[in-house]
Jmol script that loads the backbone (N, CA, C; Angstrom):
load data "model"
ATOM      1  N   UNK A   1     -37.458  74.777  10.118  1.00  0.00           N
ATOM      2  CA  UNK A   1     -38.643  74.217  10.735  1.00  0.00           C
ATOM      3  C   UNK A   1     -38.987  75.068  11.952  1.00  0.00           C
ATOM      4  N   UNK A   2     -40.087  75.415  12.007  1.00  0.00           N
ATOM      5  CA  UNK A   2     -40.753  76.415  13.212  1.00  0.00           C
ATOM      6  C   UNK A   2     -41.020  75.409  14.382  1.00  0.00           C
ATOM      7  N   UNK A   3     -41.280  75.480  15.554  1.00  0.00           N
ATOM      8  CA  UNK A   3     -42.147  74.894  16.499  1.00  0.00           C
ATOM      9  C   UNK A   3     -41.321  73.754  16.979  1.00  0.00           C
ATOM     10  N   UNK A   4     -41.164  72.601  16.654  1.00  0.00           N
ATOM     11  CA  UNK A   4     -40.884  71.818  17.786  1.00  0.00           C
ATOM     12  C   UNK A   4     -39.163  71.263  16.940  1.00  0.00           C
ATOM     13  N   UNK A   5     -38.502  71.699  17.777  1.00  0.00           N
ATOM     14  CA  UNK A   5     -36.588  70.920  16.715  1.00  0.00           C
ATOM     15  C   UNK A   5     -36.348  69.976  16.765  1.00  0.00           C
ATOM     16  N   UNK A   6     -35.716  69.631  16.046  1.00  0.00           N
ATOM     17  CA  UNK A   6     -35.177  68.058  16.116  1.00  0.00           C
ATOM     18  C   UNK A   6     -34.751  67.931  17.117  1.00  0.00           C
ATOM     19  N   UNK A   7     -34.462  68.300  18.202  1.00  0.00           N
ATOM     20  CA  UNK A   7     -33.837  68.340  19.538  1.00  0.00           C
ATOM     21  C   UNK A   7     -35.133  67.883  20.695  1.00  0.00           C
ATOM     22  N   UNK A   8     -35.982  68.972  20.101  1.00  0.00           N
ATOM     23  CA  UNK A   8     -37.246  68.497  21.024  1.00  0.00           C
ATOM     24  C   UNK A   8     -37.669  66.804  20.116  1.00  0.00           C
ATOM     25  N   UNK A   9     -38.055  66.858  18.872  1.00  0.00           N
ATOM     26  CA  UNK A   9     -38.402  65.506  18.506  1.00  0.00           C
ATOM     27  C   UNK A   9     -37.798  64.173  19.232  1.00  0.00           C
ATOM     28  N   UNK A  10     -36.570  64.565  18.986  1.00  0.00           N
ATOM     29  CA  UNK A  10     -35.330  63.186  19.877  1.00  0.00           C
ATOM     30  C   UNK A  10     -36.595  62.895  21.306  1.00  0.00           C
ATOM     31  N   UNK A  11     -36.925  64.145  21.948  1.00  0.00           N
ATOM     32  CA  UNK A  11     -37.282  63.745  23.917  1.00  0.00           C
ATOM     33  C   UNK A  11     -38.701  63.293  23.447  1.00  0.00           C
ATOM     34  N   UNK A  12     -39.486  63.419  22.559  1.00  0.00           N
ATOM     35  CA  UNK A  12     -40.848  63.061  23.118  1.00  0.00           C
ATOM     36  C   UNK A  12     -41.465  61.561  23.027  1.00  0.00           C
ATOM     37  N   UNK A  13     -42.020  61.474  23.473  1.00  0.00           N
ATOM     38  CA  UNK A  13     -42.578  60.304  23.559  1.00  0.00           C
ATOM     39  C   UNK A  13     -43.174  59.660  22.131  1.00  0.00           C
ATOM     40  N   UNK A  14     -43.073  58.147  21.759  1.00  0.00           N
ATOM     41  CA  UNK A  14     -43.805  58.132  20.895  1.00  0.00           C
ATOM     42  C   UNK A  14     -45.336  58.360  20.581  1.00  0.00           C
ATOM     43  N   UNK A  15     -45.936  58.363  22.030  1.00  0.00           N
ATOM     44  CA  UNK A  15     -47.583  59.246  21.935  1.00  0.00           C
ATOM     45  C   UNK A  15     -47.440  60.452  21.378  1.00  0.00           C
ATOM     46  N   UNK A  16     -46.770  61.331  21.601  1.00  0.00           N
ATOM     47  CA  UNK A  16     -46.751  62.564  21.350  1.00  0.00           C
ATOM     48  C   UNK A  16     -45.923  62.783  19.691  1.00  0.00           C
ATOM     49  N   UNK A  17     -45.065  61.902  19.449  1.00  0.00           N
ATOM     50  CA  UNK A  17     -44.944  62.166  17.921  1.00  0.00           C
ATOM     51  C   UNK A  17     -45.830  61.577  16.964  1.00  0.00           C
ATOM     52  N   UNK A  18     -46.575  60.176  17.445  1.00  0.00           N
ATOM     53  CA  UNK A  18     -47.584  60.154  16.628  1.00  0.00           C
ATOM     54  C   UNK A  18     -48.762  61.051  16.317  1.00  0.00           C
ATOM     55  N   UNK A  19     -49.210  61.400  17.635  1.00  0.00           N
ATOM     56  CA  UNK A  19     -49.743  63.136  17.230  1.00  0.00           C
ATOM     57  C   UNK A  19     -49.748  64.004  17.076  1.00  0.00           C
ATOM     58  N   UNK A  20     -48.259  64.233  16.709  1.00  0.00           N
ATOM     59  CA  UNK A  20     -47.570  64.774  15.807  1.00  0.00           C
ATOM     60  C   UNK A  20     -47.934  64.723  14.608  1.00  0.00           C
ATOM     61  N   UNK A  21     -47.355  63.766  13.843  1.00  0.00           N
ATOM     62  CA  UNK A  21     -47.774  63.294  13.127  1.00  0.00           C
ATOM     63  C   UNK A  21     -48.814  63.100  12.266  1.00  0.00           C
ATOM     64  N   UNK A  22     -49.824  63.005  13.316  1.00  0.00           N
ATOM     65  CA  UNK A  22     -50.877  63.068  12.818  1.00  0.00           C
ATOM     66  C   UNK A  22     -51.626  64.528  12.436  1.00  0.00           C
ATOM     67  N   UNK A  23     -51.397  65.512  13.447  1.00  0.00           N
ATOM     68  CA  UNK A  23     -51.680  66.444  13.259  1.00  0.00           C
ATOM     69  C   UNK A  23     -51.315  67.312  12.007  1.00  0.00           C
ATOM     70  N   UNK A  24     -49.885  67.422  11.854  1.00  0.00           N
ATOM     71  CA  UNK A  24     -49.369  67.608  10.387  1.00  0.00           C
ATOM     72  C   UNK A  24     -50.164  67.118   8.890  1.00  0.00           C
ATOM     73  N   UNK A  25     -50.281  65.766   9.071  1.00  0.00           N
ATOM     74  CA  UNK A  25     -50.863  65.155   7.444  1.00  0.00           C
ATOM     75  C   UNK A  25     -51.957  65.550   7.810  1.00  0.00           C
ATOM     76  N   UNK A  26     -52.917  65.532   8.690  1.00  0.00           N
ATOM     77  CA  UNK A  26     -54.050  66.332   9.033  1.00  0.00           C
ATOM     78  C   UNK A  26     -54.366  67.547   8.224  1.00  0.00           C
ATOM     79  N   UNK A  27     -53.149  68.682   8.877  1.00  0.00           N
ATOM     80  CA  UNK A  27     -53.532  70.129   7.989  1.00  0.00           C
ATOM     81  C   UNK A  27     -53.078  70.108   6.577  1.00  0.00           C
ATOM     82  N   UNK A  28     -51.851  68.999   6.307  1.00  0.00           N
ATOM     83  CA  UNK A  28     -51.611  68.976   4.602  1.00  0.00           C
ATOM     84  C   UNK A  28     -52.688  68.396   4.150  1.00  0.00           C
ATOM     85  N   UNK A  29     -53.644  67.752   4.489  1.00  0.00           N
ATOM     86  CA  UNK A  29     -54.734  67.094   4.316  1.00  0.00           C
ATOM     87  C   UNK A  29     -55.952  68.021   3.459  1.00  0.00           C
ATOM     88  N   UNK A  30     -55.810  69.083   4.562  1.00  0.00           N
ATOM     89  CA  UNK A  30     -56.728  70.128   4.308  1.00  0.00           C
ATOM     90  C   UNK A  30     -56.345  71.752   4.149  1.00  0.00           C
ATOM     91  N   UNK A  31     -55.576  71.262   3.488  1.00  0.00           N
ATOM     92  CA  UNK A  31     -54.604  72.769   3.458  1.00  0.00           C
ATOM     93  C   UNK A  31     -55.383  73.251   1.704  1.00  0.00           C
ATOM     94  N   UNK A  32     -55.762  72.132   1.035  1.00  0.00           N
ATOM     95  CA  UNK A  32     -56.098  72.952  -0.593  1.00  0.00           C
ATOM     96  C   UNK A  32     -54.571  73.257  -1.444  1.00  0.00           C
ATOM     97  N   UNK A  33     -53.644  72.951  -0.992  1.00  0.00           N
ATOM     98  CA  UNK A  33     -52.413  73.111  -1.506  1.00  0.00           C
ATOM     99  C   UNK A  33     -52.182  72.052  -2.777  1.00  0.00           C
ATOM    100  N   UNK A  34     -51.209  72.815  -3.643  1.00  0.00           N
ATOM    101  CA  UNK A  34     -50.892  71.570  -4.532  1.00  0.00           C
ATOM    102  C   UNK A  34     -49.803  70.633  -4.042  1.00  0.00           C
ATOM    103  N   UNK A  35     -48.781  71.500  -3.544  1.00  0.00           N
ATOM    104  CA  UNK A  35     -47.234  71.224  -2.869  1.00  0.00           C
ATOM    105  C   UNK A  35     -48.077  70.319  -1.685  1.00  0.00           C
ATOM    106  N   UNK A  36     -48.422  70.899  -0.958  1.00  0.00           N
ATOM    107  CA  UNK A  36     -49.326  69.942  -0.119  1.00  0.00           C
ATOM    108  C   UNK A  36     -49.805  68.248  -0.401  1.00  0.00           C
ATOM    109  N   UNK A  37     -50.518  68.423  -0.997  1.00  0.00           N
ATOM    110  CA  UNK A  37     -50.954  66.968  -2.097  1.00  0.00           C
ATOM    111  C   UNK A  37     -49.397  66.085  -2.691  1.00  0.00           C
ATOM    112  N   UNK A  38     -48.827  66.971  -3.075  1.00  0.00           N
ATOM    113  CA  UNK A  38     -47.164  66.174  -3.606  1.00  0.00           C
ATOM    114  C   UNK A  38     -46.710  65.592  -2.161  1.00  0.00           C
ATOM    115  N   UNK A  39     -46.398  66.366  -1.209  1.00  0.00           N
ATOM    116  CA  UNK A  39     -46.116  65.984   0.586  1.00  0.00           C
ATOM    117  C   UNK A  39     -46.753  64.981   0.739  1.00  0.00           C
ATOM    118  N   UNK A  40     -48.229  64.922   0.502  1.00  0.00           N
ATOM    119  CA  UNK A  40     -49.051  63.721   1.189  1.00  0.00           C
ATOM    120  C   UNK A  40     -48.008  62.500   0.855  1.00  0.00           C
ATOM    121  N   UNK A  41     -48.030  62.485  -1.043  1.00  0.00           N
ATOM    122  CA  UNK A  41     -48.111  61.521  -1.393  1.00  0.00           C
ATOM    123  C   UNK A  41     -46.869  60.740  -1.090  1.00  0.00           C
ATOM    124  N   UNK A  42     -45.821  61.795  -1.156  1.00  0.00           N
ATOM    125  CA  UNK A  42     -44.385  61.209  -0.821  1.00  0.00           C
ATOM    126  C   UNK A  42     -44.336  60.962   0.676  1.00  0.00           C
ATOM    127  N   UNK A  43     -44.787  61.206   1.581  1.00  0.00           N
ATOM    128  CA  UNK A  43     -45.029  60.943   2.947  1.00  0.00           C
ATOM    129  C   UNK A  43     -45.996  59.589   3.089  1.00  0.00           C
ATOM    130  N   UNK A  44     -46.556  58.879   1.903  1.00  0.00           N
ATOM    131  CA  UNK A  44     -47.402  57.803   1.878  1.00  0.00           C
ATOM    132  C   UNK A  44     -46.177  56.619   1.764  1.00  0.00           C
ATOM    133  N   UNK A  45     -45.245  57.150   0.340  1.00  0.00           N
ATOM    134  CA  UNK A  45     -43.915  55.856   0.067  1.00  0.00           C
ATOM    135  C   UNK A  45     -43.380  56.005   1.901  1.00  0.00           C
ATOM    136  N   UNK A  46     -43.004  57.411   2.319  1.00  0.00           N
ATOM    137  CA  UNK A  46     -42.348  57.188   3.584  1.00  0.00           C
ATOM    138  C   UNK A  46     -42.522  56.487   4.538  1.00  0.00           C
ATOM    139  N   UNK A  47     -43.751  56.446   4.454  1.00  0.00           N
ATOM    140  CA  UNK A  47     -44.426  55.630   5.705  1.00  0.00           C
ATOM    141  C   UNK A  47     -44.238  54.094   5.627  1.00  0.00           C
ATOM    142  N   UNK A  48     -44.831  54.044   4.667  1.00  0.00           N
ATOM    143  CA  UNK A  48     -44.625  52.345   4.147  1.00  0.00           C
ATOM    144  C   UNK A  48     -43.751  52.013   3.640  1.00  0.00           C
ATOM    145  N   UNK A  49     -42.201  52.711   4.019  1.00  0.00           N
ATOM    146  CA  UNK A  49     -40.642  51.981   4.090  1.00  0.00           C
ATOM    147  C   UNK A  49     -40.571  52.332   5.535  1.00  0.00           C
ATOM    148  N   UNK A  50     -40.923  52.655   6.332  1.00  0.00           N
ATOM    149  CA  UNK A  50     -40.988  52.982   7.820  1.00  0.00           C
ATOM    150  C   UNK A  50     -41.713  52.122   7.971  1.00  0.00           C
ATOM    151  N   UNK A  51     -42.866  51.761   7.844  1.00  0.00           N
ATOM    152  CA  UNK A  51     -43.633  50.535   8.838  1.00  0.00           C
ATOM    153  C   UNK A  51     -42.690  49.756   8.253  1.00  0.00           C
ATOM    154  N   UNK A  52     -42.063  48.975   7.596  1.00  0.00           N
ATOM    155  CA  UNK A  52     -41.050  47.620   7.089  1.00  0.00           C
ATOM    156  C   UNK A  52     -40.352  48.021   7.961  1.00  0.00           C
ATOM    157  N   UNK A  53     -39.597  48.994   8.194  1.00  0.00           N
ATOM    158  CA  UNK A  53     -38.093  49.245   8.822  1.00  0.00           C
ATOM    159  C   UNK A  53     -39.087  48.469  10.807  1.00  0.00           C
ATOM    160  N   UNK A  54     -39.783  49.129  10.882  1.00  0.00           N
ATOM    161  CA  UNK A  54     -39.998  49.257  12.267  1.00  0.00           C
ATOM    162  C   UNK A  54     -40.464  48.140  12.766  1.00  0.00           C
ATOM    163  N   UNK A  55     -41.235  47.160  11.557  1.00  0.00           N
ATOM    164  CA  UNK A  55     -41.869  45.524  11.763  1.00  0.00           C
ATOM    165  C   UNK A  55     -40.455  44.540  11.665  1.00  0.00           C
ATOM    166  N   UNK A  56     -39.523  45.080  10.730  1.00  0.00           N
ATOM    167  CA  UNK A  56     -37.831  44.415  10.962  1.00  0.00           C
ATOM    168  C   UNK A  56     -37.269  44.568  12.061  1.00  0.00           C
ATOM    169  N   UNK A  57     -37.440  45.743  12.802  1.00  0.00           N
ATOM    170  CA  UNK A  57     -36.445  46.287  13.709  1.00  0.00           C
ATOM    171  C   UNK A  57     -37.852  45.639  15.090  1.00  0.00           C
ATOM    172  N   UNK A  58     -38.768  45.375  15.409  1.00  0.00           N
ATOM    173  CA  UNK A  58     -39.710  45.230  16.493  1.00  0.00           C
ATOM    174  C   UNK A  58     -39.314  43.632  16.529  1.00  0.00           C
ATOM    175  N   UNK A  59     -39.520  43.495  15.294  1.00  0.00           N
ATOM    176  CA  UNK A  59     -39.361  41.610  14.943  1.00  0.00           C
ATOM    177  C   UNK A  59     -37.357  41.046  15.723  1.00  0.00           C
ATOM    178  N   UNK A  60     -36.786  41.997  15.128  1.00  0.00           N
ATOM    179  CA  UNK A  60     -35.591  41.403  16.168  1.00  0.00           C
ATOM    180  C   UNK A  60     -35.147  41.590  17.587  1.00  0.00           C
ATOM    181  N   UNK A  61     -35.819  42.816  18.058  1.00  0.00           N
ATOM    182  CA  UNK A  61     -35.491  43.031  19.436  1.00  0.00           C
ATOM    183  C   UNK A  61     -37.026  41.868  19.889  1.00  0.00           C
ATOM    184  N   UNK A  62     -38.045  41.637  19.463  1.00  0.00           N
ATOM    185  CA  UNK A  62     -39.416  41.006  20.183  1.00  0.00           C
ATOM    186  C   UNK A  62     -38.907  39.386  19.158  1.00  0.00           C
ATOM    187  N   UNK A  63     -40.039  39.536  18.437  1.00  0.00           N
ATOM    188  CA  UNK A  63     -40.576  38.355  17.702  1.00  0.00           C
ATOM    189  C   UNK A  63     -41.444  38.741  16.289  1.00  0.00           C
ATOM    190  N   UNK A  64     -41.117  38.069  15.623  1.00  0.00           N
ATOM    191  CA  UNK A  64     -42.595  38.597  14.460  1.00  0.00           C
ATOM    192  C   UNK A  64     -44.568  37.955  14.955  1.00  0.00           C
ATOM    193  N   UNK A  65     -44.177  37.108  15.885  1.00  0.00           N
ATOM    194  CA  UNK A  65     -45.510  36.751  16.608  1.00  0.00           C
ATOM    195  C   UNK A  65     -45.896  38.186  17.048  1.00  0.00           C
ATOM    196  N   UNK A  66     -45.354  38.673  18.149  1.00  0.00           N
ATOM    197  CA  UNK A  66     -45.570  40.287  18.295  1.00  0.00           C
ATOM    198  C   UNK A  66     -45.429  41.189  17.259  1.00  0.00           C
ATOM    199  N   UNK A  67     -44.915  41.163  16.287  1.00  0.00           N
ATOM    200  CA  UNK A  67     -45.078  42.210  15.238  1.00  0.00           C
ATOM    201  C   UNK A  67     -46.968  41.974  14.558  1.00  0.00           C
ATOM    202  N   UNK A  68     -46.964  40.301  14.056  1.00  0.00           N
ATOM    203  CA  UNK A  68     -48.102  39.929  14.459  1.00  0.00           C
ATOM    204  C   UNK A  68     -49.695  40.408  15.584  1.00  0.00           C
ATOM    205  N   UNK A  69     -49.130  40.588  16.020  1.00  0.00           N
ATOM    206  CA  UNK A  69     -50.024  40.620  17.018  1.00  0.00           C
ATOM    207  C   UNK A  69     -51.094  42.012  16.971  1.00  0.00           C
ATOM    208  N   UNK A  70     -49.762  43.056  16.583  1.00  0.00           N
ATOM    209  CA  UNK A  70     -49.787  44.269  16.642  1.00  0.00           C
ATOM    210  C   UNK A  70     -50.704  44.752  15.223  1.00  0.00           C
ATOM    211  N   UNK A  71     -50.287  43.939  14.408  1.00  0.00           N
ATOM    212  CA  UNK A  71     -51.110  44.490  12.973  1.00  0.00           C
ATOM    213  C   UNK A  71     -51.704  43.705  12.708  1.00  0.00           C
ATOM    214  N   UNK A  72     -52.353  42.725  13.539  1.00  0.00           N
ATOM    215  CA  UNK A  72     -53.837  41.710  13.463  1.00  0.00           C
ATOM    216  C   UNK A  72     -53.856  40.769  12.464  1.00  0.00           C
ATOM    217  N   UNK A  73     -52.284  40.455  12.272  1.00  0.00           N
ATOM    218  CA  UNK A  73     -52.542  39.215  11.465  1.00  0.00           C
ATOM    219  C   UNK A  73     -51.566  38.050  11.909  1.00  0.00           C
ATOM    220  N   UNK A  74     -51.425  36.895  10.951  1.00  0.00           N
ATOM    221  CA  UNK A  74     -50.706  35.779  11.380  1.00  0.00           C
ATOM    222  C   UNK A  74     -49.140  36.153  11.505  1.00  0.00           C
ATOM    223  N   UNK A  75     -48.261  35.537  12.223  1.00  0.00           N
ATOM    224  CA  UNK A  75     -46.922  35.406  12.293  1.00  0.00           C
ATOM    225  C   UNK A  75     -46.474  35.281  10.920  1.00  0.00           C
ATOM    226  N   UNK A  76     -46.847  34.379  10.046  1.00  0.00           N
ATOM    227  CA  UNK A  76     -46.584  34.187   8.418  1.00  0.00           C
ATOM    228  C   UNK A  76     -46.938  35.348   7.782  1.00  0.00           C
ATOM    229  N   UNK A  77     -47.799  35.618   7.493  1.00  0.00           N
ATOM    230  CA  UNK A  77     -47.923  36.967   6.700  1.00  0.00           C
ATOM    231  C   UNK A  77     -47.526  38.298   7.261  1.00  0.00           C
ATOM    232  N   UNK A  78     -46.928  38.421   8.465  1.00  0.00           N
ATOM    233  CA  UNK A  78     -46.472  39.790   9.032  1.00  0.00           C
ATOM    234  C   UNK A  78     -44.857  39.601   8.565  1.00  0.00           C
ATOM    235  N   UNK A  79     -44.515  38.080   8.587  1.00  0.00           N
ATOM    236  CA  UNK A  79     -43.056  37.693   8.040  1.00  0.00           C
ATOM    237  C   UNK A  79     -42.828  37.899   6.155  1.00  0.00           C
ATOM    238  N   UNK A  80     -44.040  37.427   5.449  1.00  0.00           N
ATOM    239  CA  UNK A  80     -43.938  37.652   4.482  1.00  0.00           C
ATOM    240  C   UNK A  80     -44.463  38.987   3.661  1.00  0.00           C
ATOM    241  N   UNK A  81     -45.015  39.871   4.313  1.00  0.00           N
ATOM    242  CA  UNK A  81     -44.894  41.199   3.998  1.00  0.00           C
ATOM    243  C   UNK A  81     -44.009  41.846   4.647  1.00  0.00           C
ATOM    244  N   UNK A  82     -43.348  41.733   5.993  1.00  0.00           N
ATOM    245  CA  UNK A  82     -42.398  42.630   5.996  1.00  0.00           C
ATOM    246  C   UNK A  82     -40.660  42.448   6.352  1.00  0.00           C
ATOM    247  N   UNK A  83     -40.439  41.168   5.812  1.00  0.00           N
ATOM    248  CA  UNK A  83     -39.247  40.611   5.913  1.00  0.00           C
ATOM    249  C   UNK A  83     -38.236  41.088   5.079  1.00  0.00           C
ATOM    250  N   UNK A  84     -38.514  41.918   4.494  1.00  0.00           N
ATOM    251  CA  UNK A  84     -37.578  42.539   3.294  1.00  0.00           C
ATOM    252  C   UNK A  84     -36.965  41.347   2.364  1.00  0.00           C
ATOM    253  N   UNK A  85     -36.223  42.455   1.686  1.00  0.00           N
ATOM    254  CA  UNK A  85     -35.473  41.185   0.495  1.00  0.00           C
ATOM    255  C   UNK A  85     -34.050  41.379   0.585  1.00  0.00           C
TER     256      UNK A  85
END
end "model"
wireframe off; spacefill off
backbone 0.3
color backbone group
């Protein structure tokens, strides 16, 4: 990996890795690549076992009212989509 190491990733802020982040699927976005397009898509499952992990893990250090809160819906349905099984 060029540019920023896992060493730097560990220090930054989560502002700065989300635009990270963002910036990356950005240029795979528009890169015209095929390998590219395969990345998106497997970076789509990633994400959405990462938002579960992070609405589990927010929900026990906070509340799922605040997990709630955060993704604009009820305490019940932030529990029943991301409560795992």
């Amino acid at each position: 990996m060029s540019g920023a190491g896992r060493d730097d990733l560990a220090a930054a802020t989560t502002d700065e890795l989300a635009a990270l982040a963002e910036a990356a699927i950005d240029a795979l976005a528009r890169s015209g690549d095929l390998a590219a397009f395969g990345h998106l898509l497997r970076l789509t499952r990633v994400t959405g076992e990462a938002v579960g992990t992070a609405a589990r893990t927010l929900a026990d250090h906070s509340s799922w009212t605040g997990v709630a809160e955060i993704a604009g819906t009820s305490r019940q349905a932030a529990w029943e989509r991301w409560r795992g099984r």
